[in-house]
Predicted model as a PDB file, atoms N, CA, C, CB and O in Angstrom, pLDDT in the B-factor column:
MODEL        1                                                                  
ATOM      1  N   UNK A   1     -32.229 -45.349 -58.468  1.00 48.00           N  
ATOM      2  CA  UNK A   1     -30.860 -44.906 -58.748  1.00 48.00           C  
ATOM      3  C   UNK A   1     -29.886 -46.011 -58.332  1.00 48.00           C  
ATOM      4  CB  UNK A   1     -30.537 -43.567 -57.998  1.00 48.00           C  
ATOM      5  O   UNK A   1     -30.135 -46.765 -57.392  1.00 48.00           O  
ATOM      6  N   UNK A   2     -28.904 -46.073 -58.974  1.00 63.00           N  
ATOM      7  CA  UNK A   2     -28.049 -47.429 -59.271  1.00 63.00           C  
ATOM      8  C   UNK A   2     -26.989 -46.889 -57.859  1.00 63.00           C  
ATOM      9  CB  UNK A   2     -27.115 -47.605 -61.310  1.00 63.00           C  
ATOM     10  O   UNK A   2     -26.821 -45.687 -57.656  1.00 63.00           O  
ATOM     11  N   UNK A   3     -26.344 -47.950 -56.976  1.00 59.00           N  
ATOM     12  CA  UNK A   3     -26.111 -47.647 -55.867  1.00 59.00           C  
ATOM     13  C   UNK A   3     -24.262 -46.972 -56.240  1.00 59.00           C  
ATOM     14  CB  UNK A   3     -26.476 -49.087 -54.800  1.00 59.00           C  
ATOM     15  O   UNK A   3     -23.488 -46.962 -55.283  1.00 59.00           O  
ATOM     16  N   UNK A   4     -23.783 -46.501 -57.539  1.00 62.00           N  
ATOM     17  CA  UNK A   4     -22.445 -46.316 -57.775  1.00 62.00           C  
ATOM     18  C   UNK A   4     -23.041 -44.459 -57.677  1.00 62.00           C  
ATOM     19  CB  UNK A   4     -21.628 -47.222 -59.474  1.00 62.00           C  
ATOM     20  O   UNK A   4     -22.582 -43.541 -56.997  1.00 62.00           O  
ATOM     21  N   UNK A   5     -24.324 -44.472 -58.757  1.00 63.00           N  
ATOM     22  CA  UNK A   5     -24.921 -43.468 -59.291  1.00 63.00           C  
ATOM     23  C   UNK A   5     -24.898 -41.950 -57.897  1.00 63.00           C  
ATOM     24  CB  UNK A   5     -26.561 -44.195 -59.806  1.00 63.00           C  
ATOM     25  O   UNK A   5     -24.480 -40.792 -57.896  1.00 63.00           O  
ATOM     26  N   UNK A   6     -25.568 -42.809 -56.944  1.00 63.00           N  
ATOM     27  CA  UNK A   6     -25.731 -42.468 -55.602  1.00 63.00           C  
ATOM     28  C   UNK A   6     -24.592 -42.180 -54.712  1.00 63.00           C  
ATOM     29  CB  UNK A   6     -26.392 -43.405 -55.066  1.00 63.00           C  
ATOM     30  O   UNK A   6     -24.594 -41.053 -54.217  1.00 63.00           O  
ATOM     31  N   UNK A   7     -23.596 -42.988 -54.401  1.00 60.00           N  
ATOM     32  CA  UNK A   7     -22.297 -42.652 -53.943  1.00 60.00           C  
ATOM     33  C   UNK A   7     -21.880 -41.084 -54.974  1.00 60.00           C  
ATOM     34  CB  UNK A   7     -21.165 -44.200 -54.231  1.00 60.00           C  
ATOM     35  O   UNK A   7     -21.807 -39.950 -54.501  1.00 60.00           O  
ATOM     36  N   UNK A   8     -21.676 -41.433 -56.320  1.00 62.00           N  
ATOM     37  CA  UNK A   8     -20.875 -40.404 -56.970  1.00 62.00           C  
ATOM     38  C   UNK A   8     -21.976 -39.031 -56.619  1.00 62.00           C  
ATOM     39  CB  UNK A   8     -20.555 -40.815 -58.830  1.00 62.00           C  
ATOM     40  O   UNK A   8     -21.283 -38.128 -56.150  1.00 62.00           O  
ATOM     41  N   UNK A   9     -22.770 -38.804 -56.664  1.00 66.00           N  
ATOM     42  CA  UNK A   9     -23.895 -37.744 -56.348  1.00 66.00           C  
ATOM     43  C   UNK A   9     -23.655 -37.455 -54.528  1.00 66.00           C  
ATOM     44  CB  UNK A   9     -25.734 -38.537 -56.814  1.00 66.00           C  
ATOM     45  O   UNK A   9     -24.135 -36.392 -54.134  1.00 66.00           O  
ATOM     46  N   UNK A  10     -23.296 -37.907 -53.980  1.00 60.00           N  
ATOM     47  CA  UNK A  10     -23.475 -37.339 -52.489  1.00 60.00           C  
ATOM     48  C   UNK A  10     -21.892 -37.267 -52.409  1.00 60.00           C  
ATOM     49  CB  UNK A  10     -24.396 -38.438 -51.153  1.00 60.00           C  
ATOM     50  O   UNK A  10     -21.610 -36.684 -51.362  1.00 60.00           O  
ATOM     51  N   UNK A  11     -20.858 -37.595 -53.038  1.00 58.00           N  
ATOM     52  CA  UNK A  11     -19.394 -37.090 -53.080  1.00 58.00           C  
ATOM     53  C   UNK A  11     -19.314 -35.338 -53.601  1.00 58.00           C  
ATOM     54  CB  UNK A  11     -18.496 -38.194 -54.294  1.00 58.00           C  
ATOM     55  O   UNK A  11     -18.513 -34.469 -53.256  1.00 58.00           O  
ATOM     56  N   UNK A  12     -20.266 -35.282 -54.376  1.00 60.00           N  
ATOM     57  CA  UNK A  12     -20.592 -34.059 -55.193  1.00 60.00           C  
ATOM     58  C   UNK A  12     -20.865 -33.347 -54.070  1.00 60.00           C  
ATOM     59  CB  UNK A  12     -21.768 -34.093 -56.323  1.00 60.00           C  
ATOM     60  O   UNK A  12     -20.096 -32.452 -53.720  1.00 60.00           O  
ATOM     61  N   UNK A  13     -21.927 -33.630 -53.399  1.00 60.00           N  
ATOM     62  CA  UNK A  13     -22.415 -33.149 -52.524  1.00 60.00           C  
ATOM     63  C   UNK A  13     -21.889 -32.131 -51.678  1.00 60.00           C  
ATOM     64  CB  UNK A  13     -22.695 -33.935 -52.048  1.00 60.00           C  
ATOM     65  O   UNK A  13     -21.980 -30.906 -51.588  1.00 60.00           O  
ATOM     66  N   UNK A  14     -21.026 -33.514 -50.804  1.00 58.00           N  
ATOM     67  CA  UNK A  14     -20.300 -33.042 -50.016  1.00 58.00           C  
ATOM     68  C   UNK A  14     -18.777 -32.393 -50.576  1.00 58.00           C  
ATOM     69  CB  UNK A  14     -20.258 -34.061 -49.121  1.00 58.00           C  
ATOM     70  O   UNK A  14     -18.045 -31.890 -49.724  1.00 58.00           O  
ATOM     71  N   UNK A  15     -18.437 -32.411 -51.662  1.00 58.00           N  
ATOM     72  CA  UNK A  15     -17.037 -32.358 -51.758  1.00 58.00           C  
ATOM     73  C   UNK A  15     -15.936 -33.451 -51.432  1.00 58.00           C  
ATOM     74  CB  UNK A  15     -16.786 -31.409 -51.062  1.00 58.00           C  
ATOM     75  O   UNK A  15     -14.867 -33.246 -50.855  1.00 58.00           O  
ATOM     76  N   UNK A  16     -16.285 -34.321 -51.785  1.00 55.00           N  
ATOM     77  CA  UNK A  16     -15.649 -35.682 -51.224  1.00 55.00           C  
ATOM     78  C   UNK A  16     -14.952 -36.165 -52.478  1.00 55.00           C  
ATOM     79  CB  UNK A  16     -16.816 -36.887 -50.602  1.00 55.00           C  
ATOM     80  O   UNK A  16     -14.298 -37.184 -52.256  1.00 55.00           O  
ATOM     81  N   UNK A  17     -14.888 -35.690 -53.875  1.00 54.00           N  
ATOM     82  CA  UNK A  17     -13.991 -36.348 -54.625  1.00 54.00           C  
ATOM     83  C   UNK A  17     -12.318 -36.127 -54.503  1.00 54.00           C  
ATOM     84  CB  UNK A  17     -14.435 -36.046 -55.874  1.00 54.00           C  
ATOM     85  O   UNK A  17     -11.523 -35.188 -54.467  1.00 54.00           O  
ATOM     86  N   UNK A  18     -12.302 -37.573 -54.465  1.00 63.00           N  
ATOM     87  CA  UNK A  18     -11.034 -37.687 -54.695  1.00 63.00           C  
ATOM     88  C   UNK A  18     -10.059 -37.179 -55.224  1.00 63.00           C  
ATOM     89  CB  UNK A  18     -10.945 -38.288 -54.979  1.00 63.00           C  
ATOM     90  O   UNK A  18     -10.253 -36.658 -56.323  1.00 63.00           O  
ATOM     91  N   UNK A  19      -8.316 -37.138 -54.495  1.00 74.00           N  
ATOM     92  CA  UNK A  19      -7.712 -35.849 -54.843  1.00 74.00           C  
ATOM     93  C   UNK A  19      -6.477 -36.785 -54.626  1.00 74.00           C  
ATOM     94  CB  UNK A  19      -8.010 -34.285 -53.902  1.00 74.00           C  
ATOM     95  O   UNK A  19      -6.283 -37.555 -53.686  1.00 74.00           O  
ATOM     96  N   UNK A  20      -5.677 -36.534 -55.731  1.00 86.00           N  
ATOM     97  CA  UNK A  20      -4.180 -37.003 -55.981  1.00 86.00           C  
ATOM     98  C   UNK A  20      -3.480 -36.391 -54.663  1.00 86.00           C  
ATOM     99  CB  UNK A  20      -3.438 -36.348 -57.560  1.00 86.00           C  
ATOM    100  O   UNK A  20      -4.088 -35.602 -53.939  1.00 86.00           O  
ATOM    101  N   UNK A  21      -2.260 -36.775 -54.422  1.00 92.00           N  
ATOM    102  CA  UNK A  21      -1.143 -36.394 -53.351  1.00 92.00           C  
ATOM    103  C   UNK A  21      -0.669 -35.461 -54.413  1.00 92.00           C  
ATOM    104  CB  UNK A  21       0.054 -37.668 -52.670  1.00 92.00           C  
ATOM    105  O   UNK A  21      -0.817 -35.522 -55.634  1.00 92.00           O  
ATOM    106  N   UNK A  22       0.112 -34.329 -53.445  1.00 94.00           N  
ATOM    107  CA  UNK A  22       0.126 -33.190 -54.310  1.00 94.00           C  
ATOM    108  C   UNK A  22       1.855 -33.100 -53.884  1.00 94.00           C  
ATOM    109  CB  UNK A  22      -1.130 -31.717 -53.884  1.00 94.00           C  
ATOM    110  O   UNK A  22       2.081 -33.370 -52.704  1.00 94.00           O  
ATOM    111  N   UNK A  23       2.934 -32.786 -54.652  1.00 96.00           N  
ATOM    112  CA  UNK A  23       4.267 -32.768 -53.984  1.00 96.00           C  
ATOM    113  C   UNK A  23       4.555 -31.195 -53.449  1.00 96.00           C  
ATOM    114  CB  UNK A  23       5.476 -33.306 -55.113  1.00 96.00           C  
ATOM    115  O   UNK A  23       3.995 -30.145 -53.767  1.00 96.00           O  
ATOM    116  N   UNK A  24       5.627 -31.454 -52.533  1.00 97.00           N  
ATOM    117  CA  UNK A  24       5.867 -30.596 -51.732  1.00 97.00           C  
ATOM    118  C   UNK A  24       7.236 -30.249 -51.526  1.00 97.00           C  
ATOM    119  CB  UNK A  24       5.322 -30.907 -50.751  1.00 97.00           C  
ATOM    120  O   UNK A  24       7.653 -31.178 -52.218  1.00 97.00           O  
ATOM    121  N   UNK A  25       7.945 -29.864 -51.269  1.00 97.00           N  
ATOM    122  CA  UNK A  25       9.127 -29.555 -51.487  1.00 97.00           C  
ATOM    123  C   UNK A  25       9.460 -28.902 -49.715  1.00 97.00           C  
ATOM    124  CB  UNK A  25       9.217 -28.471 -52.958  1.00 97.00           C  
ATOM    125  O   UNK A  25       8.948 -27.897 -49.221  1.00 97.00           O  
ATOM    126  N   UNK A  26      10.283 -29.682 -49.172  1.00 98.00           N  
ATOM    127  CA  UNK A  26      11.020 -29.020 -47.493  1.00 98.00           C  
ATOM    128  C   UNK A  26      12.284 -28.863 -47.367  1.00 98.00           C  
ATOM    129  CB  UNK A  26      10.860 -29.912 -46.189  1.00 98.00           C  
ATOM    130  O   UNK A  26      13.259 -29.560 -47.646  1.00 98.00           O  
ATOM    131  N   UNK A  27      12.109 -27.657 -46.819  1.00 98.00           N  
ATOM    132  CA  UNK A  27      13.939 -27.212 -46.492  1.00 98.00           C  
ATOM    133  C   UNK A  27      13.922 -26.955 -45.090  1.00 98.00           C  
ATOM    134  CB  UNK A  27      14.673 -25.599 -47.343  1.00 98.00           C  
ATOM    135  O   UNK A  27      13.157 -26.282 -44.400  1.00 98.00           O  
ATOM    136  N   UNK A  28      15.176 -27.803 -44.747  1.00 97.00           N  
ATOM    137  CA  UNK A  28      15.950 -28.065 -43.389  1.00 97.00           C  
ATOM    138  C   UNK A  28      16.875 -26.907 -43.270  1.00 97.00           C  
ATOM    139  CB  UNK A  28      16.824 -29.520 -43.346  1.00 97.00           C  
ATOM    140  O   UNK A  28      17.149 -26.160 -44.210  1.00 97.00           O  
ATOM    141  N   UNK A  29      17.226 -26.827 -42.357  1.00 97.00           N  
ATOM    142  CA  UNK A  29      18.014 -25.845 -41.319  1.00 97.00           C  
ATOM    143  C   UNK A  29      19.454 -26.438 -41.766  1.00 97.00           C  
ATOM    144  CB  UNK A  29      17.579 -26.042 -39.393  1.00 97.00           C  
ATOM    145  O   UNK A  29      20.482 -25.827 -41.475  1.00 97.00           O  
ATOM    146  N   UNK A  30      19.479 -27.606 -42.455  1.00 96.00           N  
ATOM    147  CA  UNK A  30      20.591 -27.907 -42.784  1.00 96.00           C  
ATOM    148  C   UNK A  30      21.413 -28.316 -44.205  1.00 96.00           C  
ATOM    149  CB  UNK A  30      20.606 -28.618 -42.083  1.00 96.00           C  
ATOM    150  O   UNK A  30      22.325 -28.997 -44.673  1.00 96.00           O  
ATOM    151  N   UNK A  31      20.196 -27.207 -44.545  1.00 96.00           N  
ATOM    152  CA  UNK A  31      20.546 -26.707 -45.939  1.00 96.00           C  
ATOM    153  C   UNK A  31      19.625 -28.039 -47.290  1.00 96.00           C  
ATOM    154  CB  UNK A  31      22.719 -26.725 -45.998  1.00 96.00           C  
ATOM    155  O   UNK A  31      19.397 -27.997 -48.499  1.00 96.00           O  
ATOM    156  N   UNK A  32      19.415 -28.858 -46.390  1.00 95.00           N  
ATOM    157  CA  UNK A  32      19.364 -30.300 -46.948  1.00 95.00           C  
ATOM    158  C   UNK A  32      17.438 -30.133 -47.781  1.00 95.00           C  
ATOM    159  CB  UNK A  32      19.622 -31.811 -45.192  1.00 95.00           C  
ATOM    160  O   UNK A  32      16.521 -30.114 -46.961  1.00 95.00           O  
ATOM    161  N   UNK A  33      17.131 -30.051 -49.022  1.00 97.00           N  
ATOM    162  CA  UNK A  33      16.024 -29.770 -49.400  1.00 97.00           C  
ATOM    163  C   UNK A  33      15.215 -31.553 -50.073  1.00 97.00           C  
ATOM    164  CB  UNK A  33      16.337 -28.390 -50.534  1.00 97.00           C  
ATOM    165  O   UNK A  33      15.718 -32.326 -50.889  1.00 97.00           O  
ATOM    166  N   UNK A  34      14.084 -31.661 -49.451  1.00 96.00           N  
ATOM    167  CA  UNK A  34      13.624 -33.020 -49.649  1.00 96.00           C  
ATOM    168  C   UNK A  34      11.870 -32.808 -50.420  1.00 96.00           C  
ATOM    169  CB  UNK A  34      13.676 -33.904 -47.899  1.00 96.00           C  
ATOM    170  O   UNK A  34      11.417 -31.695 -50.685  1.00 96.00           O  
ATOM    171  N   UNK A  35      11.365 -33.676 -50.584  1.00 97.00           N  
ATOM    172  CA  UNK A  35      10.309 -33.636 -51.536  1.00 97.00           C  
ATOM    173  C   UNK A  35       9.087 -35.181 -51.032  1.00 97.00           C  
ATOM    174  CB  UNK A  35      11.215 -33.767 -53.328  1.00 97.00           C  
ATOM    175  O   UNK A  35       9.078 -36.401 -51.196  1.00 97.00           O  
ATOM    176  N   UNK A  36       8.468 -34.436 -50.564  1.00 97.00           N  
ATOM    177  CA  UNK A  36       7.449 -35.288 -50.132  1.00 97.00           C  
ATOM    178  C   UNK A  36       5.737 -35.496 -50.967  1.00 97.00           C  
ATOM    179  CB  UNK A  36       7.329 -34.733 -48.707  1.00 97.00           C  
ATOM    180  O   UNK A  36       5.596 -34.975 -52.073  1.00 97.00           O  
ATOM    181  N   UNK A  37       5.072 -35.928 -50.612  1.00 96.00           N  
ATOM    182  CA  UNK A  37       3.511 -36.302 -51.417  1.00 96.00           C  
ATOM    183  C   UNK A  37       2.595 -36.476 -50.086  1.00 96.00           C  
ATOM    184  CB  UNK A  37       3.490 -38.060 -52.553  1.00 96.00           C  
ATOM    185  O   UNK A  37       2.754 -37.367 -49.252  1.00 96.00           O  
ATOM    186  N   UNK A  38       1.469 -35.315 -50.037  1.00 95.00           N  
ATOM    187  CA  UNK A  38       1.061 -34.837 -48.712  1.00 95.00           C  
ATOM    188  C   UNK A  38      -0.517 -34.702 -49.877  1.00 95.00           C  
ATOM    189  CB  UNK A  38       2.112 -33.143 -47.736  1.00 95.00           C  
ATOM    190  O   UNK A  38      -0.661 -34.301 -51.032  1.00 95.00           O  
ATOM    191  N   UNK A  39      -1.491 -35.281 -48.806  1.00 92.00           N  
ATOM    192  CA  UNK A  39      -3.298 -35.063 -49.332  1.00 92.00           C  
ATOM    193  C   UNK A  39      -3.224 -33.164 -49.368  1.00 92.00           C  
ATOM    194  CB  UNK A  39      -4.941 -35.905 -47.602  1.00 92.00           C  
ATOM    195  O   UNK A  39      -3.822 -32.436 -50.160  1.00 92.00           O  
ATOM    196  N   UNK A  40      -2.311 -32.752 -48.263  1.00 93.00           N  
ATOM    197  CA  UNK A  40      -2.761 -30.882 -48.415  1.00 93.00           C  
ATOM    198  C   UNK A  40      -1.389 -30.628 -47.591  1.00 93.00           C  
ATOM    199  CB  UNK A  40      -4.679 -30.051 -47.386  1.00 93.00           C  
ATOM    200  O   UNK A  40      -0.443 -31.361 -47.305  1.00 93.00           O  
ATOM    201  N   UNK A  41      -1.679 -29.340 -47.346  1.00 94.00           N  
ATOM    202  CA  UNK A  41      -0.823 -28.706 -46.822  1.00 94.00           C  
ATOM    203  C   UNK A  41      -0.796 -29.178 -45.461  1.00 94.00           C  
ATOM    204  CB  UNK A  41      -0.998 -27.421 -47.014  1.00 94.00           C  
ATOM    205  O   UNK A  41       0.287 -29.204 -44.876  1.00 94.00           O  
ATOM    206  N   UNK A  42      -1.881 -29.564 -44.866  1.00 96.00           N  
ATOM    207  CA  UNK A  42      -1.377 -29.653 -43.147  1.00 96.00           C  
ATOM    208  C   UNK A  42      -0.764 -30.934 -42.975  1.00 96.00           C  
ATOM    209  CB  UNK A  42      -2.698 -29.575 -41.919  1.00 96.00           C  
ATOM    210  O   UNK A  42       0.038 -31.230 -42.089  1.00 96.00           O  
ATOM    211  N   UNK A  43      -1.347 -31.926 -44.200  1.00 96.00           N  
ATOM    212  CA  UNK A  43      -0.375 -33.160 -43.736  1.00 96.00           C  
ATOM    213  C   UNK A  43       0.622 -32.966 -44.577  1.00 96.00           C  
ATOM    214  CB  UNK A  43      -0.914 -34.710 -43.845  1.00 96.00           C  
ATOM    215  O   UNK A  43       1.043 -34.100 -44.806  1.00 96.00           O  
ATOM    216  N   UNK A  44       1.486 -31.922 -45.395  1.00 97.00           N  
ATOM    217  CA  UNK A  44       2.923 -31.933 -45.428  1.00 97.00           C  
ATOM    218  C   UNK A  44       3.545 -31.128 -44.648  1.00 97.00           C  
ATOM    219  CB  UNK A  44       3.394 -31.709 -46.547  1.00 97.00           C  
ATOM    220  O   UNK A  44       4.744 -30.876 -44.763  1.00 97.00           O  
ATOM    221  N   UNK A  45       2.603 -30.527 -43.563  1.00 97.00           N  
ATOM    222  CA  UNK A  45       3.690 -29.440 -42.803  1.00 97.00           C  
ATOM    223  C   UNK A  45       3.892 -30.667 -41.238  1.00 97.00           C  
ATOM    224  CB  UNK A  45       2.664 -27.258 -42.314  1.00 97.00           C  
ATOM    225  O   UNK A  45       4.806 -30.587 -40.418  1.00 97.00           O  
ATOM    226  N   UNK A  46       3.165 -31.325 -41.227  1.00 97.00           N  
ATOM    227  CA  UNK A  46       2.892 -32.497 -40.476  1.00 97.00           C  
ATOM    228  C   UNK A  46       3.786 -33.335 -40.985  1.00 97.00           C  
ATOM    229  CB  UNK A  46       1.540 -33.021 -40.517  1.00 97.00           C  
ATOM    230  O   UNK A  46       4.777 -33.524 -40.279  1.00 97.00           O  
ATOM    231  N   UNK A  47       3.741 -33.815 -41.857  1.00 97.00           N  
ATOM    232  CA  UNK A  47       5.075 -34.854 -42.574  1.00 97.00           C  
ATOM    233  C   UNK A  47       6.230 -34.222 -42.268  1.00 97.00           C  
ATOM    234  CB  UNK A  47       5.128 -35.067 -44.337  1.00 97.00           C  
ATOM    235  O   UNK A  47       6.939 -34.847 -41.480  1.00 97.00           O  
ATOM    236  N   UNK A  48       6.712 -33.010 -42.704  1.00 97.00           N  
ATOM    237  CA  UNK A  48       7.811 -32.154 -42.999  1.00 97.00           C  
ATOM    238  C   UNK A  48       8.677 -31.988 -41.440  1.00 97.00           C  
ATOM    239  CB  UNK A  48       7.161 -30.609 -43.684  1.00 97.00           C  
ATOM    240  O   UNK A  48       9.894 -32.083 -41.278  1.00 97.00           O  
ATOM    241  N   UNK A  49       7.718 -31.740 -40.490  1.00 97.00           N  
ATOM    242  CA  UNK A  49       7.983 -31.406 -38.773  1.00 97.00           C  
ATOM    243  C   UNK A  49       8.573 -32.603 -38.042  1.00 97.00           C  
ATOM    244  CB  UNK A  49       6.475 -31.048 -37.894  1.00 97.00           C  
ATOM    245  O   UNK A  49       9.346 -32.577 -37.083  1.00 97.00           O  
ATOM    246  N   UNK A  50       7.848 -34.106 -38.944  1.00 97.00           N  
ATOM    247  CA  UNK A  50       8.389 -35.273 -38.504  1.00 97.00           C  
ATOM    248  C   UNK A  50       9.522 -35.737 -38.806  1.00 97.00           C  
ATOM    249  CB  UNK A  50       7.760 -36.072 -38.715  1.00 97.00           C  
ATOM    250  O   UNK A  50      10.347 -36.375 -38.153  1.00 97.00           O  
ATOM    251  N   UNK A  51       9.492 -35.214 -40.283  1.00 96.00           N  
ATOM    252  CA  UNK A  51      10.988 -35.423 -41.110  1.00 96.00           C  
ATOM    253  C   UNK A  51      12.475 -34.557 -40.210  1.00 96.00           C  
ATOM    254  CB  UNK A  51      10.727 -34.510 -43.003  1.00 96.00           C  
ATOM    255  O   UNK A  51      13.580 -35.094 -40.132  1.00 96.00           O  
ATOM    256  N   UNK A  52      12.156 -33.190 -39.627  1.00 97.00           N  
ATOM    257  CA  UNK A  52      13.079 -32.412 -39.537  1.00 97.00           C  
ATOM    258  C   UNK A  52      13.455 -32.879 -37.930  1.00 97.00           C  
ATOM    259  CB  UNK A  52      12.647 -30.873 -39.933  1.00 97.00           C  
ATOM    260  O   UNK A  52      14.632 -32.838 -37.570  1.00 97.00           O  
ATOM    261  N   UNK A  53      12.254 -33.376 -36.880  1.00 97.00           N  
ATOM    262  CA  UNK A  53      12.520 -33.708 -35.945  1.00 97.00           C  
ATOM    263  C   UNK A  53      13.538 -35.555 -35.775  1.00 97.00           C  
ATOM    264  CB  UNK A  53      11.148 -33.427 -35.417  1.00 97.00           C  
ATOM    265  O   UNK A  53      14.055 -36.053 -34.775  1.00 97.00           O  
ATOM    266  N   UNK A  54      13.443 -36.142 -37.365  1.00 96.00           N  
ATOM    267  CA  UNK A  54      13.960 -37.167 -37.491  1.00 96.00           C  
ATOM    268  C   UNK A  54      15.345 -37.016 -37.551  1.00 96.00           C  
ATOM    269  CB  UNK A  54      13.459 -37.747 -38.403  1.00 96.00           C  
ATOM    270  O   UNK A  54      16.136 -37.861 -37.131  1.00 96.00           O  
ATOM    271  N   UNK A  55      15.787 -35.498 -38.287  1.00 96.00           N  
ATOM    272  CA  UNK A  55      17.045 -35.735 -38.849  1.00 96.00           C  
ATOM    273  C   UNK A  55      17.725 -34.440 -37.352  1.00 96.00           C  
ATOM    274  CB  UNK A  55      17.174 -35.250 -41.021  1.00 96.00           C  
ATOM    275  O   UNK A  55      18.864 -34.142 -37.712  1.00 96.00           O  
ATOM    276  N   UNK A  56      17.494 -33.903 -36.361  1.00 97.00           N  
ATOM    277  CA  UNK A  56      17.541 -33.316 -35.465  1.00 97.00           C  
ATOM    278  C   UNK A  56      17.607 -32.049 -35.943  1.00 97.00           C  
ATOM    279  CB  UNK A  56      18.357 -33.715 -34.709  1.00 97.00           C  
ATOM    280  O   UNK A  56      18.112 -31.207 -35.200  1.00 97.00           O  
ATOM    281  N   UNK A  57      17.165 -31.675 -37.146  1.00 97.00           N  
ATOM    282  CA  UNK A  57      17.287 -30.034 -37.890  1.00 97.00           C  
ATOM    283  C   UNK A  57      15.977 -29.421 -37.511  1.00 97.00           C  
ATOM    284  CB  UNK A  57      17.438 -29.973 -39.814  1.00 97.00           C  
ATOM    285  O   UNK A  57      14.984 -29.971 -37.035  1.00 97.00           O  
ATOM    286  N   UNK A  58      16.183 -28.156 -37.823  1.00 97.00           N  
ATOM    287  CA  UNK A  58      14.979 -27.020 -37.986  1.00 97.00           C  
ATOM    288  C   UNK A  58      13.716 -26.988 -38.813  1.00 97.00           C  
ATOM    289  CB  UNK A  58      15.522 -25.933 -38.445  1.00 97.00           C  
ATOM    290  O   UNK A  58      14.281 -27.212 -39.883  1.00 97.00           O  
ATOM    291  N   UNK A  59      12.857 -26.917 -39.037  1.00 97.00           N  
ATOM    292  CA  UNK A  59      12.209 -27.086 -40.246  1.00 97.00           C  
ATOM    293  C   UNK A  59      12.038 -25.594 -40.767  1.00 97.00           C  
ATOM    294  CB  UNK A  59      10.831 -27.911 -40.071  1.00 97.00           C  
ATOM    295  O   UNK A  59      11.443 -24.732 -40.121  1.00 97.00           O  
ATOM    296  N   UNK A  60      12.704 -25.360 -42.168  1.00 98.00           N  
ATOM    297  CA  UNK A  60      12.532 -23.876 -42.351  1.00 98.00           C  
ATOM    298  C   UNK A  60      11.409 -23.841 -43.210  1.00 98.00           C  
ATOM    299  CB  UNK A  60      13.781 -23.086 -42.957  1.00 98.00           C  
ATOM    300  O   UNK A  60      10.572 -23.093 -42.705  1.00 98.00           O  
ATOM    301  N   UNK A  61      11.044 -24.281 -44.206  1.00 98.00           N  
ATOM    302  CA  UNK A  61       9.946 -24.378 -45.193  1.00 98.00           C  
ATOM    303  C   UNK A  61       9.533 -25.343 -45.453  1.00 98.00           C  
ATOM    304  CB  UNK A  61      10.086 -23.982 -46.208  1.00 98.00           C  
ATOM    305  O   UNK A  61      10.154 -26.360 -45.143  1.00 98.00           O  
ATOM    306  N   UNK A  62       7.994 -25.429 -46.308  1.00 97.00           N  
ATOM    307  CA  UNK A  62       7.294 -26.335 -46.698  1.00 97.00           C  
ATOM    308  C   UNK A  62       6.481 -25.561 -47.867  1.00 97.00           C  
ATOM    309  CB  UNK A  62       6.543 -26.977 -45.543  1.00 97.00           C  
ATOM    310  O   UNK A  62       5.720 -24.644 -47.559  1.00 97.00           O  
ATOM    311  N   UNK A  63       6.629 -25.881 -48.970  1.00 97.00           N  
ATOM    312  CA  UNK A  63       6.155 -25.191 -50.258  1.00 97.00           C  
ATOM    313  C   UNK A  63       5.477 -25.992 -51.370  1.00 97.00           C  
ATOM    314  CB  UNK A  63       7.301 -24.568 -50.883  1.00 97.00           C  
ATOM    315  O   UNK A  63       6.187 -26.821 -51.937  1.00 97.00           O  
ATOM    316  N   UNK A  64       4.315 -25.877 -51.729  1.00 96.00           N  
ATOM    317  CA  UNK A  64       3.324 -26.807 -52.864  1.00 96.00           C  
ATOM    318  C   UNK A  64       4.437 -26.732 -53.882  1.00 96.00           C  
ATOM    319  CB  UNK A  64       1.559 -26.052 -53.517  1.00 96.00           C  
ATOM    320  O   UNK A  64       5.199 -25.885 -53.416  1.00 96.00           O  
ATOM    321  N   UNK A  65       4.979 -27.203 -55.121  1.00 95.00           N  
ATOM    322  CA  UNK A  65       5.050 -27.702 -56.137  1.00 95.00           C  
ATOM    323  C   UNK A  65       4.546 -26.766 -57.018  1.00 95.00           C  
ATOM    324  CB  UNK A  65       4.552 -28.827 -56.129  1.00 95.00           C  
ATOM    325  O   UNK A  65       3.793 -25.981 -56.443  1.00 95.00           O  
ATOM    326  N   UNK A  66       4.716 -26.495 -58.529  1.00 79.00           N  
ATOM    327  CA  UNK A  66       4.201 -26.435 -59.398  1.00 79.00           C  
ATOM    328  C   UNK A  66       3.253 -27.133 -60.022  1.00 79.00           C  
ATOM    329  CB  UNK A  66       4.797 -26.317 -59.798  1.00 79.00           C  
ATOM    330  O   UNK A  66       3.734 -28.225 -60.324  1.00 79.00           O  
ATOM    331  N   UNK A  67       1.817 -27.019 -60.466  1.00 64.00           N  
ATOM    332  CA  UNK A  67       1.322 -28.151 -60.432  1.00 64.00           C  
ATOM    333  C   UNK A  67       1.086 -27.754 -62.209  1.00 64.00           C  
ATOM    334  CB  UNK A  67       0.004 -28.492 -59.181  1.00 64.00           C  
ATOM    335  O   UNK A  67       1.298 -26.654 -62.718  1.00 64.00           O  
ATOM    336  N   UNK A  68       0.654 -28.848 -62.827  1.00 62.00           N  
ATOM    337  CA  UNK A  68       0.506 -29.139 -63.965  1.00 62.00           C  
ATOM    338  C   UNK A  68      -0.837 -28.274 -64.270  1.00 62.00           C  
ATOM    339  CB  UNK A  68       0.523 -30.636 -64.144  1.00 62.00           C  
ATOM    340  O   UNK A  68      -1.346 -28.298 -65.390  1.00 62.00           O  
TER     341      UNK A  68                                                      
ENDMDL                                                                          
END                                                                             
């Protein structure tokens, strides 16, 4: 088995294929609504907490996008 053949078969495996950034949409305490690109939800609620602690606001939401 060809060594690409092998990688793509144990990604299967495990669940390891690759996955676009998915957008996200955050609303501040200060009304102020921003739009980020997060692998999942915990790294945009993680992004989003950094963002709100940047701008000294609240973080009220963090919401997936519509996706295609």
């Amino acid at each position: 088995m060809q060594h690409q053949d092998q990688l793509a078969e144990e990604n299967l495996k495990y669940n390891l294929t690759p996955q676009s950034p998915k957008e996200y949409q955050v609303t501040l305490s200060s009304g102020e609504k921003m739009y980020i690109l997060a692998a999942d939800s915990m790294d945009a609620a993680y992004s989003a907490l950094e963002l709100s602690e940047d701008r000294h606001t609240k973080l009220i939401n963090v919401r997936i996008l519509d996706e295609w």
